[in-house]
matplotlib code that plots the C-alpha trace (Angstrom):
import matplotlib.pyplot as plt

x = [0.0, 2.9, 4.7, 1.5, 0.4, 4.5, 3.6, 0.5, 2.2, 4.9, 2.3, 1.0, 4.2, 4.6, 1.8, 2.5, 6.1, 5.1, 4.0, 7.1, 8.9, 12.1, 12.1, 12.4, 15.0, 17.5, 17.2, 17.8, 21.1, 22.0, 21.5, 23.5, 26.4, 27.0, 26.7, 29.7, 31.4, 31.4, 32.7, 35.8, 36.4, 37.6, 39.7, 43.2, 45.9, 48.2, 51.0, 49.8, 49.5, 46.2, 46.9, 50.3, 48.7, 45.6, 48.4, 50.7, 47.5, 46.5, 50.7, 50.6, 47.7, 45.1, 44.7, 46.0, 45.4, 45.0, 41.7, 39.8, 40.6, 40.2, 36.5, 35.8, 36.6, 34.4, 37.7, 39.3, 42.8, 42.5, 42.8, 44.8, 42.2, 42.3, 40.0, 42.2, 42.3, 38.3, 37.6, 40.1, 41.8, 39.2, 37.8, 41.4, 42.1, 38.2, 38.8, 42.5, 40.7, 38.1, 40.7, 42.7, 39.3, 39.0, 42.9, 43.6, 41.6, 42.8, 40.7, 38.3, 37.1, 37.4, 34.3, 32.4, 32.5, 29.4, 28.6, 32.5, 33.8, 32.6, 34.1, 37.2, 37.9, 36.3, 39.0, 41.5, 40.0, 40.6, 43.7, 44.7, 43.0, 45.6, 48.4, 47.5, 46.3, 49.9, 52.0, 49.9, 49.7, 53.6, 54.1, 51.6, 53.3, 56.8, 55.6, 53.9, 57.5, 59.6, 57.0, 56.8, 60.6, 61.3, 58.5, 59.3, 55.5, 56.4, 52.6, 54.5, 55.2, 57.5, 58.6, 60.7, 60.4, 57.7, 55.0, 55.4, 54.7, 51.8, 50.3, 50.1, 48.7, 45.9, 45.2, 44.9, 42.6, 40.3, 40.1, 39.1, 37.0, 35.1, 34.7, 33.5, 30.7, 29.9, 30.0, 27.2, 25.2, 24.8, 23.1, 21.4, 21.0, 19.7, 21.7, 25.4, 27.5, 30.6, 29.1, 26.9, 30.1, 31.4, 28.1, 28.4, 31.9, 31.0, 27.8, 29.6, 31.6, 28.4, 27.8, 31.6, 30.7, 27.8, 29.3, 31.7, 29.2, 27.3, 30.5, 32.0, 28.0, 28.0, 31.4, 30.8, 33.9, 31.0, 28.3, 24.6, 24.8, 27.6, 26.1, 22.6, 24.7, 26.2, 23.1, 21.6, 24.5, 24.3, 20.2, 20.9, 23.3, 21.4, 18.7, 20.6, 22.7, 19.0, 17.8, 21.0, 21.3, 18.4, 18.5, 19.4, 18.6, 16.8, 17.9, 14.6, 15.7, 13.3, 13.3, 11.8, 8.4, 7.1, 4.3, 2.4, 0.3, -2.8, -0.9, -0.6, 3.2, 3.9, 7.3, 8.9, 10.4, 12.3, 15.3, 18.7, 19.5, 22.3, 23.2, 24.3, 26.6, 27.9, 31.1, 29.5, 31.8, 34.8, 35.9, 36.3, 38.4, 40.6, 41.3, 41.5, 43.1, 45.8, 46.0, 46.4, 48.8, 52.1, 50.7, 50.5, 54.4, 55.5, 54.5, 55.8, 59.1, 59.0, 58.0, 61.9, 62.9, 64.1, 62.3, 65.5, 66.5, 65.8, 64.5, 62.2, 61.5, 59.9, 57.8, 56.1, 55.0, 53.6, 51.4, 50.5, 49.2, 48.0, 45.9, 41.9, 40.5, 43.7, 42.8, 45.4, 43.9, 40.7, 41.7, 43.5, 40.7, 38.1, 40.7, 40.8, 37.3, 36.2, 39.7, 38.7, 34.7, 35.7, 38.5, 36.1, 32.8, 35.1, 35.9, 32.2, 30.4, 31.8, 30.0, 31.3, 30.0, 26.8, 26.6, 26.9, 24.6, 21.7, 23.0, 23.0, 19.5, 17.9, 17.9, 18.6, 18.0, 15.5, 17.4, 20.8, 22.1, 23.2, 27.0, 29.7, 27.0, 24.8, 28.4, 29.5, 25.7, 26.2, 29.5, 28.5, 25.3, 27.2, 30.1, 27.5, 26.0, 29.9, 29.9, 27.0, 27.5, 31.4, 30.2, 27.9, 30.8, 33.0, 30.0, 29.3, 32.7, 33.9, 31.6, 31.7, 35.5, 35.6, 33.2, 35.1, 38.1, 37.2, 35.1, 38.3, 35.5, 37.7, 35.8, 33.2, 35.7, 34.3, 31.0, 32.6, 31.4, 32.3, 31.1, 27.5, 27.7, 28.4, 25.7, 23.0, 23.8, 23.8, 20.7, 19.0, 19.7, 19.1, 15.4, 14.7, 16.1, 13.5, 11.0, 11.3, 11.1, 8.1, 7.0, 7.5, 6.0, 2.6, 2.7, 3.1, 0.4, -2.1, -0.7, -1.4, -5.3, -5.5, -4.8, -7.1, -9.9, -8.9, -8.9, -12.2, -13.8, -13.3, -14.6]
y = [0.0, 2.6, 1.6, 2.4, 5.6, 6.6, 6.3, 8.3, 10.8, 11.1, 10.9, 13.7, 16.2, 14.6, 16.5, 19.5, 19.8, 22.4, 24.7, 24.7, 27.6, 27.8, 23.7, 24.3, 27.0, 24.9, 22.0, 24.7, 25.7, 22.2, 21.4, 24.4, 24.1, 20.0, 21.6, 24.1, 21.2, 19.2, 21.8, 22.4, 18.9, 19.3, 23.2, 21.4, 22.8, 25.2, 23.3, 19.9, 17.9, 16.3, 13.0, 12.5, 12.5, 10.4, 7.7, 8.4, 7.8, 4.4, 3.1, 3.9, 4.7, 1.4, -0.7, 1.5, 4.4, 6.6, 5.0, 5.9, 9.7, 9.6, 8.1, 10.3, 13.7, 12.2, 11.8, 14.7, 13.6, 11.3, 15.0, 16.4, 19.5, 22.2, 20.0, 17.0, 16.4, 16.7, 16.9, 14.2, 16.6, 18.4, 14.7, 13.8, 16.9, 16.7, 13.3, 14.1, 16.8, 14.9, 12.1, 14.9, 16.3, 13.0, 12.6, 15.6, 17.3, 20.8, 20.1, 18.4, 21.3, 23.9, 21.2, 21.5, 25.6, 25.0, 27.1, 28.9, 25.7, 24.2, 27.1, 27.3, 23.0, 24.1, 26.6, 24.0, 22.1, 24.4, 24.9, 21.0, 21.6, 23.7, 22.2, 18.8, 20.3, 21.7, 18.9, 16.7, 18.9, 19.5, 15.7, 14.8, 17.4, 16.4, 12.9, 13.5, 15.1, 12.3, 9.2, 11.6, 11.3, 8.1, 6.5, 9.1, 10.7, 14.4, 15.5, 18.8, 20.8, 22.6, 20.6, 22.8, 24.7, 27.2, 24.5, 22.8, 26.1, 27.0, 23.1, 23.7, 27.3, 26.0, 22.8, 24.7, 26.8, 24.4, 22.3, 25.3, 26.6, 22.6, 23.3, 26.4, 24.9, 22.2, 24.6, 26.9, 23.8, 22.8, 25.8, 27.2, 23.7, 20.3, 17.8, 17.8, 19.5, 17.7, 14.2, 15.5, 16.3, 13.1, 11.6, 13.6, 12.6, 8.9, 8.9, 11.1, 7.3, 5.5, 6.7, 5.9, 2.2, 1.7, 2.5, 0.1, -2.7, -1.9, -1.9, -5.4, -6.7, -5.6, -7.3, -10.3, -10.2, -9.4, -12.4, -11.2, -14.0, -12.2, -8.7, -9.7, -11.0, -7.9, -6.0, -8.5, -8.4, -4.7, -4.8, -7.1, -4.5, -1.7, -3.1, -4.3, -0.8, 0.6, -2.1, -1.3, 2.1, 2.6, -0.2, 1.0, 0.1, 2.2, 2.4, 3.5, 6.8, 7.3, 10.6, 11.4, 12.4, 16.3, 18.3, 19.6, 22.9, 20.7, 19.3, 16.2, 14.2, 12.6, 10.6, 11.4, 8.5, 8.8, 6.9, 7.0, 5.4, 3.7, 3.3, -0.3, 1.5, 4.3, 4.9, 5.5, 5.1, 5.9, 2.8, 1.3, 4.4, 4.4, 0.7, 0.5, 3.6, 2.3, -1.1, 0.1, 2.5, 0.0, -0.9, 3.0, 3.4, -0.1, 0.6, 4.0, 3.1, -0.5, 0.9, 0.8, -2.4, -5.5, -8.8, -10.3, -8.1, -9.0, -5.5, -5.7, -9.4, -7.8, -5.0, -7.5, -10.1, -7.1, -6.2, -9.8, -10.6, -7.2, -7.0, -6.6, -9.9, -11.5, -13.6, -12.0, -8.7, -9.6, -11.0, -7.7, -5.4, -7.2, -6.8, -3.4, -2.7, -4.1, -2.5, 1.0, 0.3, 0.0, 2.4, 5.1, 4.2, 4.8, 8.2, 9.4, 7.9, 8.5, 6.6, 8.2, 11.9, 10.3, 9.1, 12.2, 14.2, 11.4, 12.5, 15.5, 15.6, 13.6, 10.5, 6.9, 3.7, 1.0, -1.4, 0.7, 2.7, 6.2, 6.9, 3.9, 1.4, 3.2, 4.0, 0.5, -0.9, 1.8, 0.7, -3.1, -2.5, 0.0, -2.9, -5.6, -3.4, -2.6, -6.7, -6.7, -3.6, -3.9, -7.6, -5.9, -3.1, -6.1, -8.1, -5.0, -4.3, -7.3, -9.4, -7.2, -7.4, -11.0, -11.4, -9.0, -10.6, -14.0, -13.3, -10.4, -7.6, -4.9, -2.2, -2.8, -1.8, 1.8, 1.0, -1.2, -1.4, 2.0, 3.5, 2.4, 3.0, 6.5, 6.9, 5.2, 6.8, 10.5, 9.4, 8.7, 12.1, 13.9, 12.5, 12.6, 16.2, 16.7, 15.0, 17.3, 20.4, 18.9, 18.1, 21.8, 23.2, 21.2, 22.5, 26.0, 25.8, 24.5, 27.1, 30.0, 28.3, 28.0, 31.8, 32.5, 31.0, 31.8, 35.9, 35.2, 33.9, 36.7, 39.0]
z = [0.0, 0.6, -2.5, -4.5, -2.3, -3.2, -6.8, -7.2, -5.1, -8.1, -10.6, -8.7, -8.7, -12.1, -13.5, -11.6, -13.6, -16.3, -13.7, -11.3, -13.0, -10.2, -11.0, -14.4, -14.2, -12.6, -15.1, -18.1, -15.7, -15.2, -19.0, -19.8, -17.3, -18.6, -22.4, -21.7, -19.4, -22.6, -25.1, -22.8, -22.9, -27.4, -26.5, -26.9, -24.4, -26.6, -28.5, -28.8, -32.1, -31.8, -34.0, -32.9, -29.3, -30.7, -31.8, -28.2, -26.0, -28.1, -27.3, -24.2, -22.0, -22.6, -19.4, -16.7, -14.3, -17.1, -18.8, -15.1, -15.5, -19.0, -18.4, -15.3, -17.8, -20.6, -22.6, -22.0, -21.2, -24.3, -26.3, -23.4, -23.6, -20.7, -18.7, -19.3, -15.2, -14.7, -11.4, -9.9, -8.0, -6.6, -5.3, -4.0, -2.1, -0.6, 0.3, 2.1, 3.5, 5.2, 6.1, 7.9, 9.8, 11.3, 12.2, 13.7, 16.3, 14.9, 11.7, 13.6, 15.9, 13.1, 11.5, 14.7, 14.3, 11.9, 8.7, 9.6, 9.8, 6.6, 5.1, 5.8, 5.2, 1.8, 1.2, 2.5, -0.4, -3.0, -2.5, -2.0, -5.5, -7.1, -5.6, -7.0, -10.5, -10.5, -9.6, -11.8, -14.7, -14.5, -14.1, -17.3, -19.0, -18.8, -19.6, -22.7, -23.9, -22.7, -24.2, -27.5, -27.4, -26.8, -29.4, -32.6, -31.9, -31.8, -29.8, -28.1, -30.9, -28.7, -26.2, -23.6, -20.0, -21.9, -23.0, -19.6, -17.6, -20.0, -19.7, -16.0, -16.1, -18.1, -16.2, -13.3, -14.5, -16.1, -13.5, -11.0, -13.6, -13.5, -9.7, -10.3, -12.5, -10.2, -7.0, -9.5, -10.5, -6.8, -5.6, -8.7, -10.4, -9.5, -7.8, -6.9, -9.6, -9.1, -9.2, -12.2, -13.8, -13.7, -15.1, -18.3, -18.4, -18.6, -20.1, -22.8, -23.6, -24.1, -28.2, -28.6, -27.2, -29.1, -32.5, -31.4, -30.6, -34.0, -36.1, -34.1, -35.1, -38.9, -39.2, -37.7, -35.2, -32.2, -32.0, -31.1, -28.1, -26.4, -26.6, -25.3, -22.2, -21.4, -21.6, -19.4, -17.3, -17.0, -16.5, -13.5, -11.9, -12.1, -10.3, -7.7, -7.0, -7.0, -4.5, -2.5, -2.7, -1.1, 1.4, 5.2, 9.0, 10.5, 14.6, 16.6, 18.8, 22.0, 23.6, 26.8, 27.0, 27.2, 28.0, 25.0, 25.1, 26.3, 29.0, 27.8, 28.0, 24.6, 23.9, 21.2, 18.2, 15.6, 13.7, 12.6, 9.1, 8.6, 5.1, 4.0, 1.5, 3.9, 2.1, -1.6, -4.6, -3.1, -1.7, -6.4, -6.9, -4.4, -5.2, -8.8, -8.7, -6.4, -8.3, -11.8, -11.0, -10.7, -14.3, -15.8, -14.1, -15.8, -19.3, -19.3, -17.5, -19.7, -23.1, -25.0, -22.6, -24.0, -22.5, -22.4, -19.4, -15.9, -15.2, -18.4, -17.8, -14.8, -16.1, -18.4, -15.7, -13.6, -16.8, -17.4, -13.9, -12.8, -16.2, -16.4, -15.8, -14.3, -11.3, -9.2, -10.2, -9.3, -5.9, -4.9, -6.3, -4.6, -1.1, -2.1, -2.0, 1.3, 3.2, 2.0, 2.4, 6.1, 6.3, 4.6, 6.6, 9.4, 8.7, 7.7, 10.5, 14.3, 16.4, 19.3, 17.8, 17.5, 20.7, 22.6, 20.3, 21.1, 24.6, 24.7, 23.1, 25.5, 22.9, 23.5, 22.0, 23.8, 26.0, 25.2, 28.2, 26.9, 26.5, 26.1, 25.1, 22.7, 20.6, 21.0, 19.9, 16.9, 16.0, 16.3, 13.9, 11.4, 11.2, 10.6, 7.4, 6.2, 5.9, 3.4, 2.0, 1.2, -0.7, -2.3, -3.9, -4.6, -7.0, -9.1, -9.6, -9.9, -12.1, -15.2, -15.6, -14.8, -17.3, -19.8, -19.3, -20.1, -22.9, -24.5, -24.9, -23.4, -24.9, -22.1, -19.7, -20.1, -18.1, -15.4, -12.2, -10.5, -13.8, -13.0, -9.6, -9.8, -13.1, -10.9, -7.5, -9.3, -11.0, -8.3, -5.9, -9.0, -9.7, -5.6, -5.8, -8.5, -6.8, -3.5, -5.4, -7.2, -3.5, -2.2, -5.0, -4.2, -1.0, -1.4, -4.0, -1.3, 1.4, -1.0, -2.4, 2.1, 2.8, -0.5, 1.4, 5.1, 3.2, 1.7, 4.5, 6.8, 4.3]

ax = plt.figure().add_subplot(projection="3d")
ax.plot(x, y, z, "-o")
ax.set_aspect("equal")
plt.show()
């Protein structure tokens, strides 16, 4: 019965959409902000030779740290335009910010300041922002000279001290410029602006795939049996980030009772949802991210090596058992996931903090003493939903590339697992972002038809 009463309430706001003017405003911002998101994404960064770097990137980038960032800035860094970073460093530094709020009690008393608080870790953030945009921009720069050097693909068309300088100048500036946007899209927009971003990025990969599907069809060299079972595949996990998403345990608060205005005492409930999937999409990042990375540094530093040579006999065993697919690589991805699902879960959710706010509000759990035991019943429940939650990370991400890797179809590699958790999760706060507005709009509708009748009435 609620399910249903849930959906007539949406076809409700649903039909109220073409007169929510302020609703529709912010999906025309939105709309516009992602349009000029993906035109920075083709500006080149002064100096580089697009098809030398279209050949470069193809040699040396496929299978390794690269092809995330690449995906995250909707192929940016494939044409090495002013965006070519995205919003990667913006994420890192938040993330190292956050990390460092929890470590040291410095930070973490400047975030109990409130509104002041929050604003000064944000301008912590920012400039964590530039400072990895720079180093990172100097060090892509100085690569894309030396692996233009060493494989006869001139990209820099003036390599030197200049074009490196210039190449970080304009990285840094796109990338604050993209968290500009996403800062702009959050407030006068729908949904959050930097995970928005990232969307667009990926979605922006989906045409490229689907040509690719079409043309490995019409030639034969795709069979019809194998691309029904990745849709299905995909089908399957979509449902079940939307099942889990959503999925939480609710802990019942009691606070005492009080005396309303008719005199009456009245015991307060309410409840505290814990997310089974507290630490979100960070937890694939940080993993592949850290995983693929001995891979990026071994076929850049391996690229001229002889096999014959220990040190090169080396750099090619890395990229054969650290490849997509590899059981090894599955094994330490899936370790990956669940070590940062906890780690991160950690951070997010203090136990402790919680505990003393239900304190100091009077709260308490039934049968749970206040204090010690309500933040070791909280860290026992949160730890029991980490279990299911971290299994759940590790079978989205790690059934499509087992799949991929057995059946060769590395082109799928572009919608992995973190790629659809990110779409889906976005997806979903956007529409219930949507849905809220559509919400508020009903509602002050009603209260303006109420004071309409309340006016006439006294006439």
């Amino acid at each position: 019965m609620a399910s249903r009463a849930e959906q007539m309430a949406a076809n409700i706001s649903l039909s109220k959409f073409g007169k929510a003017t302020e609703l529709k405003q912010r999906l025309w911002f939105t709309l516009g902000a992602l349009i000029v998101f993906r035109l920075l994404s083709f500006v080149p960064l002064p100096g580089i030779d697009p098809v030398a770097l279209a050949a470069l990137y193809a040699n040396n980038a496929q299978g390794g740290v690269l092809d995330i960032f690449n995906t995250f800035s909707g192929g940016s860094l494939q044409r090495m335009s002013l965006i070519a970073l995205g919003v990667m460093p913006y994420i890192t530094a938040s993330i190292v910010v956050q990390l460092a709020a929890a470590l040291s009690p410095t930070l973490a008393a400047i975030k109990k300041e409130g509104e002041a608080g929050r604003k000064k870790l944000n301008q912590y953030t920012r400039y964590g922002t530039v400072f990895l945009t720079a180093m990172q921009g100097y060090f892509l720069a100085s690569g894309l000279e030396t692996l233009a050097a060493s494989s006869g693909l001139q990209a820099v068309v003036e390599p030197g001290l200049m074009f490196r300088i210039v190449a970080v100048i304009s990285l840094v500036g796109g990338t604050m410029f993209l968290m500009w946007l996403g800062e702009q899209i959050t407030s006068r927009g729908i949904g959050n602006g930097i995970s928005l971003i990232i969307m667009a990025g990926i979605i922006a990969q989906i045409p490229k795939l689907i040509g690719q599907l079409m043309a490995g069809l019409a030639e034969g060299s795709l069979g019809t049996g194998i691309v029904l079972m990745f849709v299905g595949m995909f089908v399957v996990l979509i449902l079940l980030i939307c099942f889990m998403e959503r999925g939480q345990r609710r802990v019942l608060i009691q606070y005492p009772k009080r005396a309303t205005q008719r005199g009456m005492m009245q015991a307060d409930r309410s409840h505290l949802p814990l997310k089974v999937n507290t630490a979100g999409v960070i937890p694939p990042i940080f993993a592949s991210s850290l995983l693929l990375m001995p891979v990026t540094i071994s076929n850049f530093a391996g690229r001229n090596l002889s096999p014959d040579t220990a040190f090169g006999n080396v750099i090619i065993t890395i990229n054969q058992y650290l490849a997509h697919g590899q059981p090894l690589y599955l094994l330490l991805y899936g370790a990956g996931i669940v070590f940062f699902c906890f780690f991160y879960t950690a951070v997010v959710f203090n136990p402790e903090e919680t505990a003393d706010n239900l304190k100091k509000q009077g709260g308490f759990i039934p049968g749970i003493r206040p204090g010690k035991n309500t933040q070791d019943y909280l860290d026992y429940v949160l730890t029991r939903i980490t279990v299911l939650g971290s299994a759940y990370l590790a079978l989205v991400c790690l059934l499509p590339e087992y799949v991929i890797g057995a059946t060769g179809q590395t082109q799928f590699f572009v919608i992995g697992g973190t790629s659809l958790l990110i779409v889906v999760n976005v997806t979903i706060d956007t529409v219930s972002q949507i849905q809220s507005h559509l919400i508020a709009h009903q509602y002050g509708d009603l209260i303006k038809k109420a004071k309409l009748k309340g006016g006439r009435s006294r006439l």
